[in-house]
C-alpha positions, -999 to 999 in steps of 0.1 A, spaced: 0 0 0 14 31 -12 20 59 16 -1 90 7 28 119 26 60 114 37 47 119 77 26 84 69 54 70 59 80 77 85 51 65 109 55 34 90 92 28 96 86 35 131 62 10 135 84 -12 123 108 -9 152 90 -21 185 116 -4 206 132 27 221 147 50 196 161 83 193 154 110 166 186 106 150 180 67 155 149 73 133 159 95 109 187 68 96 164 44 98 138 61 77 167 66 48 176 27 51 136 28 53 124 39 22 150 30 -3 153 -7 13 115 -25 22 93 2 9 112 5 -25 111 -35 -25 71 -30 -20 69 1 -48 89 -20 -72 64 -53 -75 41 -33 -90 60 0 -105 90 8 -122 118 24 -105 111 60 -128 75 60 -112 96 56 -77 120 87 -81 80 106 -90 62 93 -58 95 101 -38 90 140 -57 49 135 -47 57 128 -12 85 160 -12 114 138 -5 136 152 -29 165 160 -13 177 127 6 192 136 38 176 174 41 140 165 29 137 127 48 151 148 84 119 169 80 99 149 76 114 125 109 115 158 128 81 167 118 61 137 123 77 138 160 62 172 169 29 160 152 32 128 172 43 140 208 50 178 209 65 193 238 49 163 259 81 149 268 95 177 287 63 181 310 79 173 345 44 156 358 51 122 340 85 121 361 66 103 391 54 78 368 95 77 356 104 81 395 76 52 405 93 29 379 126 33 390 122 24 424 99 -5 415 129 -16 392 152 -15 423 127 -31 442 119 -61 420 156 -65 406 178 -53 440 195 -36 416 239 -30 430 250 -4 409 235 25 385 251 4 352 226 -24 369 195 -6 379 198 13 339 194 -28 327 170 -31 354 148 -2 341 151 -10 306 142 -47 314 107 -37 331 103 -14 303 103 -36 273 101 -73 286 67 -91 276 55 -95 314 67 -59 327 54 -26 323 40 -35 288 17 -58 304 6 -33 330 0 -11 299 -20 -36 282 -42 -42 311 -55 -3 318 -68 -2 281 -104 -12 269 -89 -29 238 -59 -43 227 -35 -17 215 0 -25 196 36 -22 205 42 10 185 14 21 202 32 17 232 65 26 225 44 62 217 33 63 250 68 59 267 79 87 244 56 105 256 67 99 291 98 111 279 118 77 274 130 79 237 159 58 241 183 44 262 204 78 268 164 92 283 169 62 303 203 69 319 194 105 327 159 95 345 178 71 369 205 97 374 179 123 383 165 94 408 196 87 421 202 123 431 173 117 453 181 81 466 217 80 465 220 51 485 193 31 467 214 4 466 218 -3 501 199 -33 510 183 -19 539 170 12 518 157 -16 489 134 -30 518 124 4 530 115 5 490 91 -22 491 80 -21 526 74 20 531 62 31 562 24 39 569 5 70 573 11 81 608 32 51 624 73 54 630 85 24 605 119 4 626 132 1 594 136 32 586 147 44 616 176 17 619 191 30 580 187 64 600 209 55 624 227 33 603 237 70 578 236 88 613 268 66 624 288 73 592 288 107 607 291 100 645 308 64 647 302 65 683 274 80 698 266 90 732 233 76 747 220 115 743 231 119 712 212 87 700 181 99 717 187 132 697 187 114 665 152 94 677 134 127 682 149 142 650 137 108 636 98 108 649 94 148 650 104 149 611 99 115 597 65 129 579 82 159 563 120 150 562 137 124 535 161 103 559 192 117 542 178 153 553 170 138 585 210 124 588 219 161 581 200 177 609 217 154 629 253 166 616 241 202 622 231 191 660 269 176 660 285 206 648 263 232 671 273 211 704 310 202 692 316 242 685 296 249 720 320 227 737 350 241 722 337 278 735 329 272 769 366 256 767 383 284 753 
């Protein structure tokens, strides 16, 4: 079937992919595209002269020039500005720590596999996907959707789990993976959490004095609502600091 613009027919080659891939991805592809399986497809039933005057029809004259704007526009025409909206990072966020969670990811080179593995296996997030629609949808289809979310490719990948890392960066503690997938509930102290508190807290203070410890279990249950723990470890170094510089004064 003959494509009837150039925008149908780099929406073609993409659907032909089933996976993440960049712009500049796409736009080689659509090259490789057009003069490989469509021209194959043009040529059972045309001559390679009536090609070259669909190719002129469909304003892809100039290879590279003419077949980039037509990539570059059938991506704003598909997704826009979407991708940059910063409200589809909690979904991004949510799927990083799930990834952690379900994979005890060690390192950041392991929880990027990690990531991409519950984004494109069969049984993962695709399935999930799947299961919130009225009808069966397609893989292109949702490949769309994580561009949309802003996942493109594997680079988009790497810089959403470096932007979650900057928030958890000891995600790959073990203690932290099973204050992941056991959080704490509304309105009651969780013991894990507070022992990877005092776990950060002794990197700091190696050796604590009983009051100290109690300090550290009030900044723990008076904060625990509106404090991340490593904010909570750093009130605690503050609380250090104040009584170490205090003792040194009333020395002097």
């Amino acid at each position: 079937m003959l494509a009837n613009s150039a925008i149908e027919l780099v929406n073609r080659c993409y659907e032909e992919t089933n996976s993440l891939v960049s712009i500049e991805e796409l736009k080689e592809s659509f090259i490789t595209f057009v003069f490989g399986d469509y021209q194959e497809e043009f040529m059972a039933r045309y001559d390679l002269e009536e090609f070259y005057e669909h190719l002129v029809q469909l304003q892809l004259t100039n290879c590279r020039k003419d077949f980039d704007k037509a990539v570059e526009e059938w991506y704003v025409i598909q997704y826009g500005c979407v991708s940059n909206d910063a409200n589809y990072h909690d979904i991004l966020f949510t799927l990083v720590k799930e990834a952690v969670v379900l994979y005890q990811s060690q390192n950041r080179m392991a929880l990027i596999r990690d990531v991409t593995k519950l984004l494109t296996i069969p049984n993962g997030f695709i399935a999930r996907w799947k299961n919130g629609l009225l009808q069966e949808r397609s893989l292109p289809t949702y490949f769309k959707y994580l561009m949309k979310l802003g996942v493109r490719s594997q680079e988009d990948i790497e810089a959403i789990v470096d932007m979650w890392l900057l928030e958890y960066p000891n995600a790959f503690d073990k203690k932290q993976q099973q204050l992941f997938a056991n959080p704490p509930k509304r309105g009651r102290p969780n013991n894990l959490e507070l022992a990877l508190l005092i776990e950060m807290a002794m990197k700091v203070k190696p050796e604590m004095t009983s009051q100290e410890r109690e300090r550290l279990r009030k900044i723990y249950y008076y904060h625990r609502k509106s404090l991340t723990i490593r904010e909570m470890v750093e009130k605690f170094r503050n609380y250090i600091l104040s009584k170490n510089n205090t003792t040194d004064f009333q020395v002097g």
